[in-house]
N, C-alpha and C positions, 0 to 999 in steps of 0.2 A: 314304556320307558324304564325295562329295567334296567336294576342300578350296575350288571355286565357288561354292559349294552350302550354302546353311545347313539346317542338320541339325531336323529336327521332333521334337520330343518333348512327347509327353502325359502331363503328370503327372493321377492321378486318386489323391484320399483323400480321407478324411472331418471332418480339420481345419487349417487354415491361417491363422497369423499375417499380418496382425492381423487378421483377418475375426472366428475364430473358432479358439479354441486349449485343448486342456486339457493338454498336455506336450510333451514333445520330437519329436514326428510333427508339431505346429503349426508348430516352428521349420525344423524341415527340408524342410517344405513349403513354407517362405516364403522360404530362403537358398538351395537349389539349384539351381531355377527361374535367381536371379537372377544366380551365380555361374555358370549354363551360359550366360544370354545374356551375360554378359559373354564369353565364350568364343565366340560365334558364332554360337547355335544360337539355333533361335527355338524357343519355349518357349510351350506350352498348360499351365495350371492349372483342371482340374475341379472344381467341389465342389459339394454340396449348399447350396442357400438357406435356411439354417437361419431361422427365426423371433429367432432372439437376435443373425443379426450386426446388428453397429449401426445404424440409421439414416443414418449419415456415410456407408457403405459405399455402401447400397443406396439412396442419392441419387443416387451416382456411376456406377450401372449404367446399360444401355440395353436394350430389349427386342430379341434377335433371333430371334425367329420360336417354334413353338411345332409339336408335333405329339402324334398319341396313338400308344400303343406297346402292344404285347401283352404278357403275364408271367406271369399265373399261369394254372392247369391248368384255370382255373373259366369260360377265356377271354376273363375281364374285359379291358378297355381302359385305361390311362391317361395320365394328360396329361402332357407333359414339354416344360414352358417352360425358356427361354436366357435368360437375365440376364447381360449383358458390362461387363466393365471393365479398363483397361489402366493397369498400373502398375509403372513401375521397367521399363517394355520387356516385360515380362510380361504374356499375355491369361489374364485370369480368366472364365472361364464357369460359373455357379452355374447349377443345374439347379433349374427350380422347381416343385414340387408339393406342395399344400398338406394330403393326407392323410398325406405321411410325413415330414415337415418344417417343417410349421406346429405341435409341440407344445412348443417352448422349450427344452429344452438339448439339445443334442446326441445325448446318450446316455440313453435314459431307463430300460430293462428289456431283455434279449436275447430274450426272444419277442417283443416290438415291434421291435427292431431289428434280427432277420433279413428282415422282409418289407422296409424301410427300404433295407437294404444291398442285398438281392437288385437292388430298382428302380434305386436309383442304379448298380450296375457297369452293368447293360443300357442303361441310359438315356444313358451317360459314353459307350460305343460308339456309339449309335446317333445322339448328338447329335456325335458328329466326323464321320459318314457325312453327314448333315443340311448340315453346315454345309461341306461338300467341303473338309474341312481334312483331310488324310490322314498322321500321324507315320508316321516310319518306327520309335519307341521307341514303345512304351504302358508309361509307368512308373507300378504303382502301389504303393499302402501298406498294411499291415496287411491282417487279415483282412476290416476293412471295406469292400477296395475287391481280396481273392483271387478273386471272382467272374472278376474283369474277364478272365482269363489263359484260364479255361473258357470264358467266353462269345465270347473271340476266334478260338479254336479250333473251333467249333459251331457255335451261330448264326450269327454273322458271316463264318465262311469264305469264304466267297463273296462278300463285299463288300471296299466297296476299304479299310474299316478293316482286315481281315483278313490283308493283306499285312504289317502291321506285327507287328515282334519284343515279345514281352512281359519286362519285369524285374519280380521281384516280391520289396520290398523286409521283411524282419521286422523291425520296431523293440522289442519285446517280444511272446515268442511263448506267454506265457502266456495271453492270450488270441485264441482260436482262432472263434469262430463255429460252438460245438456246437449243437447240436438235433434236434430225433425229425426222421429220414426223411423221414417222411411229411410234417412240416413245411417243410422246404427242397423236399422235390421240388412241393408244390404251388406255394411262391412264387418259385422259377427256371424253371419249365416246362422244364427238361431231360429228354433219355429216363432212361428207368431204370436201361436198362446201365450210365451212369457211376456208381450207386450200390453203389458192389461197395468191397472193403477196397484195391485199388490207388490208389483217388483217393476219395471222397467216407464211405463208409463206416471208423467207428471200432467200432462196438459193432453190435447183432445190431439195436440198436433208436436206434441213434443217426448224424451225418451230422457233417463237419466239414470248414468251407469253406475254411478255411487250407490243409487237409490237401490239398483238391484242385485249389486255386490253388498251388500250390508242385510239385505232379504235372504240370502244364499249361503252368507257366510257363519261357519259355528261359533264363534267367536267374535266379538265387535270389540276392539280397544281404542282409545284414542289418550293424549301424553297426559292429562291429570286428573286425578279423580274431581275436578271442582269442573273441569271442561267438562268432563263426562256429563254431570249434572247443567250445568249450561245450557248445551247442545238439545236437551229435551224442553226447554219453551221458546217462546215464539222470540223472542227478543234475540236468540242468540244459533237457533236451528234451522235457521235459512232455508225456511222453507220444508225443512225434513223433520220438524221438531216431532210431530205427531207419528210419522214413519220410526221414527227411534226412540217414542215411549211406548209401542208398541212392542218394538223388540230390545226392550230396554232388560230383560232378564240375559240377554246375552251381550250387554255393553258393561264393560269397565274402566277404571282411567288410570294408566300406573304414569307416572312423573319419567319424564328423561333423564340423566345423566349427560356427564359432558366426558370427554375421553381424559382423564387425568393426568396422563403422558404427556397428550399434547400440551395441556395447558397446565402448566405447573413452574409455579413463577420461581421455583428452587434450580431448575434445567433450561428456562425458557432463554434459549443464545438472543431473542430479538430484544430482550431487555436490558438499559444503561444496567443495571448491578441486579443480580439473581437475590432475591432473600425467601424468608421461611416464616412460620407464624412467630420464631423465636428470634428474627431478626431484621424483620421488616420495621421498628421502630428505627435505626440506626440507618438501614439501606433503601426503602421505599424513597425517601425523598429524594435520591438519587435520580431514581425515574422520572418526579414530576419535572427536577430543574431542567432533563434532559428534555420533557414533551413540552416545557415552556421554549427551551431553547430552538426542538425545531421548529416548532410552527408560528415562533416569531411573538409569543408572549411575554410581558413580563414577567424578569425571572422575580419569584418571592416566593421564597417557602411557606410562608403564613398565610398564601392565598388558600383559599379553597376554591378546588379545580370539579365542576363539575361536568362530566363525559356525558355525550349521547352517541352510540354507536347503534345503528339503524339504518332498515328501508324507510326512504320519507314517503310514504305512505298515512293517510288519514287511520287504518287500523292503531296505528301505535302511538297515538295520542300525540299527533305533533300541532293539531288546532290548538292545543291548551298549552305547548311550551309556546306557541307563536303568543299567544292571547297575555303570556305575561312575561315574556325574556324582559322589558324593559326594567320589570320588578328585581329581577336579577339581578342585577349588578350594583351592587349597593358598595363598590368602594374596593371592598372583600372579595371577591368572587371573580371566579374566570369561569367561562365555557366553552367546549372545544366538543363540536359534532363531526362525528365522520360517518358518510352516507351515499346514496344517490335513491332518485325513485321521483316522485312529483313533480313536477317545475315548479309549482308555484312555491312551494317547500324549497327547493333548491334556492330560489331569487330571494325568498326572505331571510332565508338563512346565510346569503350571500350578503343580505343589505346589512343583517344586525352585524357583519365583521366589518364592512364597509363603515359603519355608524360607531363602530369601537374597537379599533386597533391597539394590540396590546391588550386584550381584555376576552373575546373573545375570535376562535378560529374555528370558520366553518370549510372542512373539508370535503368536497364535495364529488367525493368519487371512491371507490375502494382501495384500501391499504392495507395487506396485511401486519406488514410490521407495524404500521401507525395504528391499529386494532389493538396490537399487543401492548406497546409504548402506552395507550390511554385505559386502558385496563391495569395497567401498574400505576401509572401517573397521577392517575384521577384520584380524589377523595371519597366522590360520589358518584352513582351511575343511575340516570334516569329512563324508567322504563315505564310512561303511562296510557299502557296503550288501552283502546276501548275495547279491546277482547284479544288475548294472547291462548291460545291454546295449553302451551307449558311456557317458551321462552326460554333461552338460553345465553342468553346476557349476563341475567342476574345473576346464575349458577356461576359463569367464569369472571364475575365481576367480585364476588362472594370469597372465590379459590385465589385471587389478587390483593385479597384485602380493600377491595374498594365498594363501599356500600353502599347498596341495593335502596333505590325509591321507586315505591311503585305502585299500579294502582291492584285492587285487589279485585283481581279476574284470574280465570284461568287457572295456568300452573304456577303466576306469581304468588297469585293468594294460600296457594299449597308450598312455594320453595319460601318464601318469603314473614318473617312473623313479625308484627310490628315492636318496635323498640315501648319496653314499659319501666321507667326510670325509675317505680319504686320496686320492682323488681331484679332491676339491672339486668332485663331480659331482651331477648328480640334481635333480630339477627341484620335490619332497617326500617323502613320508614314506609308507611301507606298514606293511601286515602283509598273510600269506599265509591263515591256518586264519581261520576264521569263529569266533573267542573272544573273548570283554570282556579280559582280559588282553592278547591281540595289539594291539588297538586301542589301551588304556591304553600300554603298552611305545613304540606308537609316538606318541602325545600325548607322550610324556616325553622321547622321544629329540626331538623338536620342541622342547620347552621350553627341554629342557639345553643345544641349537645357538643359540636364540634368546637367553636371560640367559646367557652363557657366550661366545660367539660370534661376538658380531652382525656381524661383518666378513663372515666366511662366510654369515651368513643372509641381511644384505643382497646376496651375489653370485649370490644362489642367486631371490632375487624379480626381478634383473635379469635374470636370463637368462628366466625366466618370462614378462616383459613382455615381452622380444623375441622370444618362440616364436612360430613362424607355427601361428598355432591357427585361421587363416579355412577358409573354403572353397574355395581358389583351390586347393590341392592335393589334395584331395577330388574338387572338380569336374573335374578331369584324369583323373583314376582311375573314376570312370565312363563319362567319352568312351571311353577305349580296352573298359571292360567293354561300352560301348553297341559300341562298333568290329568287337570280337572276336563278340560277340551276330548280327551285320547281313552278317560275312563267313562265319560257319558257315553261316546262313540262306540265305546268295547260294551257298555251295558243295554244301549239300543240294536246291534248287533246280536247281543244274546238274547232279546229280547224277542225280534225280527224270527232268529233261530230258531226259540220255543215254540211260537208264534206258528212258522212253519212245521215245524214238525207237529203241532197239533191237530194242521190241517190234513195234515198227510198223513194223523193217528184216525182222524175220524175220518180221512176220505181211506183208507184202508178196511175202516171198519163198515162204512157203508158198504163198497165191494163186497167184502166179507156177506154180509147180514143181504145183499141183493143175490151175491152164488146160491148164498142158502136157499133164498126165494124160490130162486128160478128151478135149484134141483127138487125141491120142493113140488111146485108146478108142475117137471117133467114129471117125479113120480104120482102126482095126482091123476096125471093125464096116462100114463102106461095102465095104470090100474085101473081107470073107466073102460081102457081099451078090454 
């Protein structure tokens, strides 16, 4: 990586903003890329040509070139077309094949989406070989794209992709890419020996590609240093905890960023009035009269509006707002959830607005503008989930001036410091145990600093809007992981090199020291004659 020399990096995963996005793997696929070439680096983005990115998209691609590739054990062939496009400095190459990508969303069943994933990691290498583009990183993502680190290793060794270092990042490691053996080893064409419990084998009858993408990979990242630490015991490493303290000398955790473009309540057009850390005391309540007025709340500026924007999913702590929203509403208070994911989640969060009009709105479906609107609107933003990897709520709830409750896992307990009143410190509000009580207690301690306060609450949203929550510090902290990655690799290399050539100094010297012998020998033997 030197510093003449712009640095290649191949990111490879399976969703990315705006193409195609279902969570925080979308956004980080779409902000790191563009925070590294801001940095210097030129930057390759892989993905699948899914059937549902937009039309906008794939007007804007170009065709470059196309070949068929080998994979499965049955010796089938397949095609694997280049779709190109350049944007924000960024080269996107969407891989096209229309039997494992032409059926509409992304994800549809995991026995459909192991043959899926297997094609595209092989196909992600093989089309950087194709196109003589050669990183010196192959960074990819989740389990959907742990292939990649095996197949660099194997297959490709001997090509010029092969030279490049792997990073292989976990955004949530609960899901992993299990399935029967015999499944995976038909659609990777791997030998068999790597199906053994060190890397691909979990069960007597089971395979899991995480497990051997993370064995394979020279680098293990996942988004916070506190998930890092997480991930290695039983409570939170599902199953891999002991597999990833094991290779825990090569796991780190750098925090995500949020893309500051996008969300930047000083440019944001979807918001009633644009303000700044120096003028959100006058313009922010503009937003909340406007999120009271759409969704049919009463208007009062003096309410305190608290947001939940979320999957209603059990991970993110919605058994503990169900266990106490009644607590909520003490006269003072509004809340307004916008979401989808559970049913049972959806019907209660349907009844508590059902139970209190004007007081609470549960929207139960995605909005982007309504996302924006309650990120400005809101006072407070609840995020208590039972294990959040990093989280990205709170960062652009933070960048809004609206403040951050939450519980302390993950990259909450790393973005997030709790408020300490004799320091006039903390940026919002925690709890530690996973209880409705913890969460209520700290709802309360929120309310009491807000009607009781507000000098300090307001000091406390300013320092929030001025926290550098981008990417610019993030993207440094993987240079040096990519740096420290590329100098081990150059020093095992040299190592390999001496290593060999010592053999080749002493297997020289044996020759040497056996000619001697043997002329030796003949002249022993001439001279008996």
């Amino acid at each position: 990586m030197a510093e003449n020399k712009k640095t290649r990096i191949a990111f490879i995963g399976s969703e990315c903003y705006p193409f195609i996005k279902t969570g925080g793997l979308g956004d980080v696929m779409y902000a790191l890329p563009r925070a590294l070439t801001r940095e210097g680096c030129e930057v390759r983005v892989i993905l699948p040509y899914y059937r549902c990115i937009p039309d906008k998209f794939k007007n804007q691609t170009l065709y470059r070139g196309s070949f068929m590739m080998d994979l499965s054990r049955d010796g089938r062939t397949f095609y694997v077309g280049i779709m190109e496009m350049v944007m924000d400095g960024v080269i996107y190459d969407f891989i096209d094949n229309r039997e494992f990508f032409d059926w509409g969303n992304p994800y549809t069943g995991l026995w459909e989406d192991i043959p899926k994933y297997c094609f595209f990691s092989k196909a992600s290498l093989a089309v950087l070989n194709y196109l003589e583009w050669i990183p010196e990183i192959v960074h990819c993502h989740d389990w959907q794209a742990a292939l990649v680190p095996v197949y660099l290793r194997t297959h490709f060794a001997d090509t010029p992709v092969g030279r490049a270092c792997s990073v292989l990042t976990i955004h949530n490691l609960r899901f992993q890419g299990i399935c029967s053996i015999d499944h995976l080893k038909h659609w990777t064409g791997l030998p068999d020996g790597l199906f053994d419990y060190p890397l691909f084998k979990v069960s007597e009858s089971d395979a899991n590609m995480f497990k051997a993408g993370l064995a394979f990979a020279d680098r293990i990242t996942t988004v916070s240093s506190t998930y890092a630490q997480e991930i290695q015991t039983p409570a939170y490493g599902e199953w891999l905890d002991a597999h990833l303290r094991y290779h825990s000398y090569r796991l780190s955790g750098i925090v995500n960023g949020i893309d500051t473009d996008l969300w930047n309540p000083e440019t944001d057009t979807l918001l009633a009035e644009p303000y700044s850390a120096e003028t959100f005391l006058e313009k922010k309540i503009a937003n909340k009269r406007a999120l009271q007025q759409k969704l049919n709340l009463e208007p009062d500026d003096h309410k305190m509006v608290l947001g939940l924007i979320s999957r209603l999913t059990d991970q993110k702590g919605l058994d503990l707002v169900n266990a106490i929203f009644p607590q909520l509403l003490d006269g003072n208070t509004q809340v307004v959830i916008l979401g989808t994911g559970d049913p049972r989640y959806e019907a209660s969060f349907r009844q508590f607005e059902a139970d209190n009009k004007g007081v609470v709105c549960s929207y139960i479906s995605y909005n982007e503008t309504l996302a924006h609107l309650i990120y400005a609107g809101a006072d407070a933003l609840l995020v208590p989930s039972l294990f959040e990897p990093c989280g990205l709520t709170q960062l652009i709830a933070m960048r809004y001036g609206t403040v951050p409750i939450v519980r302390e896992t993950g990259g909450l307990k790393d973005t997030v410091q709790p408020y300490r009143a004799e320091e006039n410190s903390g940026n919002g509000f925690t709890f530690t145990e996973y209880r409705a009580d913890g969460l209520l207690d700290a709802i309360n301690d929120a309310k009491t600093l807000y009607f009781t306060d507000r000098w300090h609450w307001d000091e406390m949203v300013r320092r929030n809007m001025q926290k550098d929550v981008s990417w610019s510090k993030s993207a440094l902290q993987y240079l040096d992981l990519y740096r420290g990655a590329l100098a081990q690799a150059r020093a095992e290399a040299e190592e390999r090199a001496k290593e060999a050539a010592r053999k080749a100094a002493e297997a020289a010297e044996a020759a040497r020291e056996a000619a001697e012998r043997a002329a030796m020998t003949a002249d022993h033997a001439n001279r008996s004659v």
